[in-house]
VOGU-3710 file (C-alpha; in Angstrom, 3 decimals, decimal comma):
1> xxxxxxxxxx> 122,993/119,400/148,430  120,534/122,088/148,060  120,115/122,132/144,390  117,958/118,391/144,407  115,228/120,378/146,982  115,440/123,225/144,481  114,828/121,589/141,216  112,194/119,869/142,977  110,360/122,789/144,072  110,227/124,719/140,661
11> xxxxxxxxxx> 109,582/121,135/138,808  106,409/120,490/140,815  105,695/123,545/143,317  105,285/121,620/145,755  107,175/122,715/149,276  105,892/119,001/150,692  108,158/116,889/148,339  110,910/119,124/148,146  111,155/118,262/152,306  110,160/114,547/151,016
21> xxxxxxxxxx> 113,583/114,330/149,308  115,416/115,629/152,100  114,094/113,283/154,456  114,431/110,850/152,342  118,665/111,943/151,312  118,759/111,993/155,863  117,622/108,732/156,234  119,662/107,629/153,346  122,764/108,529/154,737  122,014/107,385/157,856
31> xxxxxxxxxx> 121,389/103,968/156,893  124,207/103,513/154,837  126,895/105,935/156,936  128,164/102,645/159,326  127,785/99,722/156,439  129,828/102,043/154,231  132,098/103,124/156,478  133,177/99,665/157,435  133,616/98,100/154,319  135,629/101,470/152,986
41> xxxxxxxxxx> 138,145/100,569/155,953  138,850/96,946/154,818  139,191/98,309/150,811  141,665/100,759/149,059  140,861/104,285/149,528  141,715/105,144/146,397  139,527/102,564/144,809  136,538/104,049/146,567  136,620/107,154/145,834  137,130/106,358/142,094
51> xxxxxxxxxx> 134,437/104,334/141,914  131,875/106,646/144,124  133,166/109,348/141,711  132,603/107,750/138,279  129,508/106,654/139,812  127,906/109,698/140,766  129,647/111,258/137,218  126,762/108,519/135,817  124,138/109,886/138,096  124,670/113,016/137,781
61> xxxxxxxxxx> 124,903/113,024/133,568  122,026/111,085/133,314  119,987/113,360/135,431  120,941/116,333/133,322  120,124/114,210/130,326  116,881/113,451/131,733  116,107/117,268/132,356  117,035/118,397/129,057  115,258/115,679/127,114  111,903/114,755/129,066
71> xxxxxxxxxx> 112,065/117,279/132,137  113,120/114,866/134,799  110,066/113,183/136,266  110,051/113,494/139,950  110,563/109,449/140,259  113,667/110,462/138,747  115,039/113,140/140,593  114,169/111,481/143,717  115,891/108,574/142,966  119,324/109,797/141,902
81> xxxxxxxx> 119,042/111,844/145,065  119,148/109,308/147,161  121,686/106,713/145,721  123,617/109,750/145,176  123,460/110,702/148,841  124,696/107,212/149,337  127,618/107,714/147,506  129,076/111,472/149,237
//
């Protein structure tokens, strides 16, 4: 998603974290890409993808909570970044 390299770039300036957070969303994905993929084969479909969806809903509100009410610390965005780059 480009709008987590964004929001990091005009929260801090900095163009060294915003390509921190995308390494860290690749190697994310990468780790988790075969463990999930397995254990989504042996459950319901449908089940997983309700359940990845409510929980990146969470993520997702709380983040926007987070940048309305304190400004979203960068420990923050970089952490729903990458559990929500577990969950696509």
């Amino acid at each position: 998603m480009l709008a987590f390299p964004l929001l990091v770039l005009s929260t801090s300036g900095s163009a060294v974290q915003a390509g921190a957070l995308g390494t860290l969303r690749a190697v994310v994905r990468v780790g988790f890409q075969l463990p999930a993929g397995a254990l989504a084969d042996r459950w319901s479909r449908k089940r997983v993808m309700q359940v990845c969806d409510a929980g990146r809903a969470l993520l997702f509100t709380g983040l926007a909570a987070a940048i309305l009410l304190a400004g979203a610390p960068l420990g923050v965005v970089f952490a729903v970044a990458g559990r929500s780059s577990r969950r696509s």
